[in-house]
N, C-alpha and C positions, 0 to 999 in steps of 0.2 A: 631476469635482470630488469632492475626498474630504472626507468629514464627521469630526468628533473622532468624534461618537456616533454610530457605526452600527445600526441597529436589529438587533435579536436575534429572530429567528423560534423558535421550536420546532416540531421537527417529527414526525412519527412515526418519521422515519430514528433519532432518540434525540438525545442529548446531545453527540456528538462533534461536530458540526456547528455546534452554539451554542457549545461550547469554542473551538473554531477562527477564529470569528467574533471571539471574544471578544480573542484571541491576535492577531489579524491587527491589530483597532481599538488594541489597547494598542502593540503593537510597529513596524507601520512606519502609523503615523499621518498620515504628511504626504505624504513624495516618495520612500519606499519603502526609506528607510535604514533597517538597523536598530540602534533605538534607544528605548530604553523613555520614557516622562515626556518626550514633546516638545513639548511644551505652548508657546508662547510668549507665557503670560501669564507677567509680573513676580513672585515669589513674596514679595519685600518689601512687606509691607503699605502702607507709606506710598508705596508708588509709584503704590496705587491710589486713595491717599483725597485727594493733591494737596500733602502736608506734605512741605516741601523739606528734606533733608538733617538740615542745619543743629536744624532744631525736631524731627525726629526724635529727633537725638543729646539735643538737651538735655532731649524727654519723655522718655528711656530715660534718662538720668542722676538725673530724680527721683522717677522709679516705683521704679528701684532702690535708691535714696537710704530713699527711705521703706520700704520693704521691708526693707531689711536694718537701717533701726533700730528698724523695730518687734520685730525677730530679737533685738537686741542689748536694748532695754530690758524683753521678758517674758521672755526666755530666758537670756538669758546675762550678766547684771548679777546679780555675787553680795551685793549694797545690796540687791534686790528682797524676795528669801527666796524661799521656793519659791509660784508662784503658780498651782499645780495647774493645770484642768483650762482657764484664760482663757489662757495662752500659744498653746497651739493654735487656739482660736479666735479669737484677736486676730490670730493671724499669716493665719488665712483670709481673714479679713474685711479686711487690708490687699491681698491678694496679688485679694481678689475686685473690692475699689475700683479698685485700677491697672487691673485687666481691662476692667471697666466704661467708664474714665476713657478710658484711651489704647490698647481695642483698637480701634477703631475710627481711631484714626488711624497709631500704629507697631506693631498687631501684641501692646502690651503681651509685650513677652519678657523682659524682667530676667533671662534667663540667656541665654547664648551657647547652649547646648545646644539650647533650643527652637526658636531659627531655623535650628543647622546642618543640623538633616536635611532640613526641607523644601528647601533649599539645596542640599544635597548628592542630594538626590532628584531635583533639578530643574536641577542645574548652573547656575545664577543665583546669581552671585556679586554681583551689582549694589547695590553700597553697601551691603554686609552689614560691613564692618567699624561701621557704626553699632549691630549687634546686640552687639556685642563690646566696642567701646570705651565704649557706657553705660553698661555693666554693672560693668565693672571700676573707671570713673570713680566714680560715682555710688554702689557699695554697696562696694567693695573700699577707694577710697582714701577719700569723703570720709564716708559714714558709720560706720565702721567707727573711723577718727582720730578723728574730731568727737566720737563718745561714746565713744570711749576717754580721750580727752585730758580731757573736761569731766565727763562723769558718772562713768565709775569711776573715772578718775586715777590711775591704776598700782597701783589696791589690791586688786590678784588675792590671791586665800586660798586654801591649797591645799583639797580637797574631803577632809572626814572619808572616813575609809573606809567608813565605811557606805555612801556617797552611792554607791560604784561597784563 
């Protein structure tokens, strides 16, 4: 029977020997193929907390929803003026709530990039288009339009050239 975590001895023979151990438990893990990360737990968060699909996609639609309009009304709304040093901590403390909120059930990723690597580390593609499609839903198309459309209204002003 092979265990993920084999126990690490040290011994006086030195270090190469705990390397090797180390090298054997990462690389052929299971049935002696080799292959790095064979882990086969699920790397999609909600596969492990019991949130079907469906309520994943639409918590990732408004972690990122509200993420990118809190982006849009400290940062990037030229109605605001400049609101120094609360843009950055506004956008923390939004980005720390969605964590808070929905890591426990989707992972909290609002960017594709967070979920691809452990994904791509762990060859679990298993309803990873949910990491992707909220994102682009929820912070690309609807709030992004929504305070485009309603709070600044087409009235971009180009930036003095001091500003850049």
């Amino acid at each position: 029977m092979t265990f993920l975590i084999q126990p690490i001895t040290t011994s006086t023979t030195g270090w190469i020997p705990t390397f090797l151990t180390v090298m054997d438990t990462f690389f052929f893990q299971f049935d002696g193929r080799l292959y790095p990360f064979s882990c086969s737990m699920p790397t999609s968060a909600f596969a492990l907390s019991g949130v079907s699909v469906w309520s994943a996609f639409v918590f990732e639609i408004v972690m990122t929803f509200g993420l990118v309009y809190t982006v849009y009304a400290v940062a990037v709304d030229p109605k605001k003026g400049d609101l120094g040093i609360i843009a950055p901590i506004a956008i923390g403390f939004i980005v720390g709530a969605n964590i808070l909120a929905g890591g426990a059930f989707t992972g909290a990723s609002m960017n594709p990039a967070v979920s691809f690597g452990p994904a791509l580390v762990s060859w679990d593609w298993t309803n990873h288009w949910v990491y992707w499609a909220g994102p682009l839903v929820g912070g690309g198309q609807l709030a992004g339009i929504i305070y485009e459309l309603i709070f600044i209204g087409g009235s971009h002003e180009p930036l003095p050239t001091t500003d850049y």
